[in-house]
N, CA, C and O atoms as a GROMACS GRO file, in nm:
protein
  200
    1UNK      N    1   0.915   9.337   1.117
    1UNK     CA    2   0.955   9.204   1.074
    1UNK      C    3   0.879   9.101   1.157
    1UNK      O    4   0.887   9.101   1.280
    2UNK      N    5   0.809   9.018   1.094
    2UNK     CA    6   0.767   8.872   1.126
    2UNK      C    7   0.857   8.796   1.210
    2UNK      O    8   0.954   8.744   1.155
    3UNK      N    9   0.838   8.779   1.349
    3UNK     CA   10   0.929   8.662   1.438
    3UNK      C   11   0.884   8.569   1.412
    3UNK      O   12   0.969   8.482   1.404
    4UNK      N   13   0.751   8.523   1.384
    4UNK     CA   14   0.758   8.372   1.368
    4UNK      C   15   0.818   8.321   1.304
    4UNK      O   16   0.824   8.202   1.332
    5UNK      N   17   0.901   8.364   1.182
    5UNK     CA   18   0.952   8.311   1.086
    5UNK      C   19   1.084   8.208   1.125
    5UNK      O   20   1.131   8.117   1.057
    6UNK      N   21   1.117   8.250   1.237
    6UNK     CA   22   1.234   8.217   1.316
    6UNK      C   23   1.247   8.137   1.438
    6UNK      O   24   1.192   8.197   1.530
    7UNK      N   25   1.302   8.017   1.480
    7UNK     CA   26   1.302   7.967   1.582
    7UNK      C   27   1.289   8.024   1.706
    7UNK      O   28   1.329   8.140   1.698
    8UNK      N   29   1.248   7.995   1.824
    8UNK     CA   30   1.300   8.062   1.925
    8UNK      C   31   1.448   8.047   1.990
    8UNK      O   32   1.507   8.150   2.023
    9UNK      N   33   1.491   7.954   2.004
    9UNK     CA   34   1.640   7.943   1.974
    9UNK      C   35   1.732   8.074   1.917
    9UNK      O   36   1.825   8.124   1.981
   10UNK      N   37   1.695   8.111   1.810
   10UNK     CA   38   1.718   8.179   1.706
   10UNK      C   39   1.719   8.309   1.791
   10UNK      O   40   1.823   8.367   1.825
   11UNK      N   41   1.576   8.356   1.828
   11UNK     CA   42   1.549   8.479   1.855
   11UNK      C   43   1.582   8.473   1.978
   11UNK      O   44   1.538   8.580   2.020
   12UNK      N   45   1.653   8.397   2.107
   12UNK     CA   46   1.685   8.425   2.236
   12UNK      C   47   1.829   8.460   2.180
   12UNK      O   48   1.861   8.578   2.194
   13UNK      N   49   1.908   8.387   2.128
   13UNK     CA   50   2.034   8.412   2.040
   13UNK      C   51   2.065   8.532   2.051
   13UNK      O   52   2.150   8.592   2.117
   14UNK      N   53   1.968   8.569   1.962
   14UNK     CA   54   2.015   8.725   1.874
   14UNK      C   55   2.011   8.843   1.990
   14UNK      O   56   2.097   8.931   1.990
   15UNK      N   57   1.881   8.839   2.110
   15UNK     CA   58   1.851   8.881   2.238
   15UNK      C   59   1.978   8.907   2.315
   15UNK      O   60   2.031   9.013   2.347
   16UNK      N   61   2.016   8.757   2.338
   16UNK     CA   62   2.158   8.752   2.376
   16UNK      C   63   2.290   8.843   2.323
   16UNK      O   64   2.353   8.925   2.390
   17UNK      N   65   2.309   8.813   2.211
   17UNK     CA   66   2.397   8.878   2.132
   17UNK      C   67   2.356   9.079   2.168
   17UNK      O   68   2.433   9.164   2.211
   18UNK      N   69   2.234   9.092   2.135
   18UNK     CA   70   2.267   9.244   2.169
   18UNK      C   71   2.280   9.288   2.301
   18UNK      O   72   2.347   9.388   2.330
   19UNK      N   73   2.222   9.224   2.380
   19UNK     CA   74   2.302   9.231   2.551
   19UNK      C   75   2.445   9.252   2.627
   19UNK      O   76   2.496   9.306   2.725
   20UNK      N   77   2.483   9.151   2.484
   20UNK     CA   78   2.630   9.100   2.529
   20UNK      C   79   2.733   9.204   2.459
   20UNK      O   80   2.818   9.273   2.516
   21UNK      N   81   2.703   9.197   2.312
   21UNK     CA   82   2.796   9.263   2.221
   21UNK      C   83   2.709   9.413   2.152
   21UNK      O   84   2.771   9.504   2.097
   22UNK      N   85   2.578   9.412   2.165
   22UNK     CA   86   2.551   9.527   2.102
   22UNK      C   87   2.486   9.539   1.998
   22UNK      O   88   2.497   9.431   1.940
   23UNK      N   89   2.390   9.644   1.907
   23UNK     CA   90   2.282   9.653   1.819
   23UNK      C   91   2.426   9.638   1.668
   23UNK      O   92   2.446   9.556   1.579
   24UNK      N   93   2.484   9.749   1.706
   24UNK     CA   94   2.592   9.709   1.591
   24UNK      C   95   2.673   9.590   1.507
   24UNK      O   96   2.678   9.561   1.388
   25UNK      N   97   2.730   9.540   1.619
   25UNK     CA   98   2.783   9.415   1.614
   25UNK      C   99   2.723   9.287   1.594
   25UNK      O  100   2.780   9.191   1.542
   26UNK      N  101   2.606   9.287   1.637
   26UNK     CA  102   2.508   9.184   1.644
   26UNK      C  103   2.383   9.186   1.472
   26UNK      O  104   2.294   9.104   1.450
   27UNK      N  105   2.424   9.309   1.376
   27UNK     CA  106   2.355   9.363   1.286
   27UNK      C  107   2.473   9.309   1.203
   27UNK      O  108   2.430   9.254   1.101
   28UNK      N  109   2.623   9.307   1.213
   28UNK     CA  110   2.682   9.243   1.155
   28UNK      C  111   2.688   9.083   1.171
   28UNK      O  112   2.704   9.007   1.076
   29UNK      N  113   2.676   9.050   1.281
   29UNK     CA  114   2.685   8.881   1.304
   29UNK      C  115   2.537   8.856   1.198
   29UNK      O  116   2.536   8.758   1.122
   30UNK      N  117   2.441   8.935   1.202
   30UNK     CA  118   2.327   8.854   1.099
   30UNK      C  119   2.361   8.890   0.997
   30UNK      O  120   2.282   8.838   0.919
   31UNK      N  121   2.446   8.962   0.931
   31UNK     CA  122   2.506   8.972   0.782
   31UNK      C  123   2.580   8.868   0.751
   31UNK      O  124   2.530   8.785   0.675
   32UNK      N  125   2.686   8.852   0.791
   32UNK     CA  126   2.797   8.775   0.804
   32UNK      C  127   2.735   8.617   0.841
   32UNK      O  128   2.803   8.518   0.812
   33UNK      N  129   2.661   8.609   0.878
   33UNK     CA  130   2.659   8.427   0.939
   33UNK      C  131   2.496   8.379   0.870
   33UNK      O  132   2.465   8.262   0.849
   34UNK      N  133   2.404   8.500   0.843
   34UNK     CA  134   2.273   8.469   0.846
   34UNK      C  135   2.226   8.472   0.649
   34UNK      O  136   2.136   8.418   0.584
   35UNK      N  137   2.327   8.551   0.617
   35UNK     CA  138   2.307   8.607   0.477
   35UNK      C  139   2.187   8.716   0.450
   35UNK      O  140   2.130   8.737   0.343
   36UNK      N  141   2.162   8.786   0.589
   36UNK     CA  142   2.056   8.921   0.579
   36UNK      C  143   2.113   9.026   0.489
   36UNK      O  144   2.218   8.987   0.437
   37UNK      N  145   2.087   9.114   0.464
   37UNK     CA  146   2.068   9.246   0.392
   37UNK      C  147   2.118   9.301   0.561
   37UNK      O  148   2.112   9.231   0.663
   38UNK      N  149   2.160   9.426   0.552
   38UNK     CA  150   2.181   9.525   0.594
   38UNK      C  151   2.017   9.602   0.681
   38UNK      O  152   2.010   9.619   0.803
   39UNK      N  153   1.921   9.630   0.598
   39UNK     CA  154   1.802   9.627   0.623
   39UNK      C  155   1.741   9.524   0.730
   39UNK      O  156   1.713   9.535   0.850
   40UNK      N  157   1.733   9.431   0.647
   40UNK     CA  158   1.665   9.263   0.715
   40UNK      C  159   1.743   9.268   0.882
   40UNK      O  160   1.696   9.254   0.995
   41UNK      N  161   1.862   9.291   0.838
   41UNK     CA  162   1.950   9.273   1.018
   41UNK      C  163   1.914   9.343   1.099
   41UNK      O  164   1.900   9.310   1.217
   42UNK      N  165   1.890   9.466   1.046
   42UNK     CA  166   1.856   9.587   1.147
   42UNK      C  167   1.732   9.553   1.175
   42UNK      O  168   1.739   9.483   1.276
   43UNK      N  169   1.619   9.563   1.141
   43UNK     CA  170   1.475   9.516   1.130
   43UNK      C  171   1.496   9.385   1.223
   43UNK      O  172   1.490   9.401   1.345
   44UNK      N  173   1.514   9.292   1.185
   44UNK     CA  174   1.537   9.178   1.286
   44UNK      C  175   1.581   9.241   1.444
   44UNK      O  176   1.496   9.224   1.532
   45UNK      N  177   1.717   9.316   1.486
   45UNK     CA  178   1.738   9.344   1.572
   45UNK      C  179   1.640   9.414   1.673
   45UNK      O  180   1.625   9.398   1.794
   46UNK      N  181   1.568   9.512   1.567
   46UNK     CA  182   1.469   9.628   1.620
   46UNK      C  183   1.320   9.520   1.658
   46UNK      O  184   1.228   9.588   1.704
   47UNK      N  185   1.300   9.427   1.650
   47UNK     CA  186   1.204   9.365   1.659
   47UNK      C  187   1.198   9.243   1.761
   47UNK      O  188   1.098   9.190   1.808
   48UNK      N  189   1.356   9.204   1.786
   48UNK     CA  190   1.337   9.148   1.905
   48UNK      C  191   1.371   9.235   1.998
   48UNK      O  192   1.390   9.179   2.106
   49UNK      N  193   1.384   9.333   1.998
   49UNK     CA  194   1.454   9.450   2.132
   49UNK      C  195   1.288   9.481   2.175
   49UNK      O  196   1.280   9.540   2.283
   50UNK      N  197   1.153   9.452   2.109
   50UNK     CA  198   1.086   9.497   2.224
   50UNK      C  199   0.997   9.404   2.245
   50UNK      O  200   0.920   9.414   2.341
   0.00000   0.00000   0.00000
């Protein structure tokens, strides 16, 4: 997945979020708040983790 697409704001966020709460939980917060796919969330997660 493409980060530029996304603020950095955005992507320290989400950084945050799996630190704090986890790949799981944080795959639901981008379902639930972002309107991702299931896919798109995971992909997003896996892409700022490295």
């Amino acid at each position: 997945m493409d980060l530029s697409d996304f603020s950095d704001d955005f992507i320290a966020l989400v950084r945050e979020k799996v630190k704090t709460i986890g790949e799981v939980k944080t795959v639901k917060y981008l379902r639930k708040e972002k309107d991702m796919t299931m896919i798109q969330a995971k992909q997003f997660v896996d892409a700022v983790k490295k």
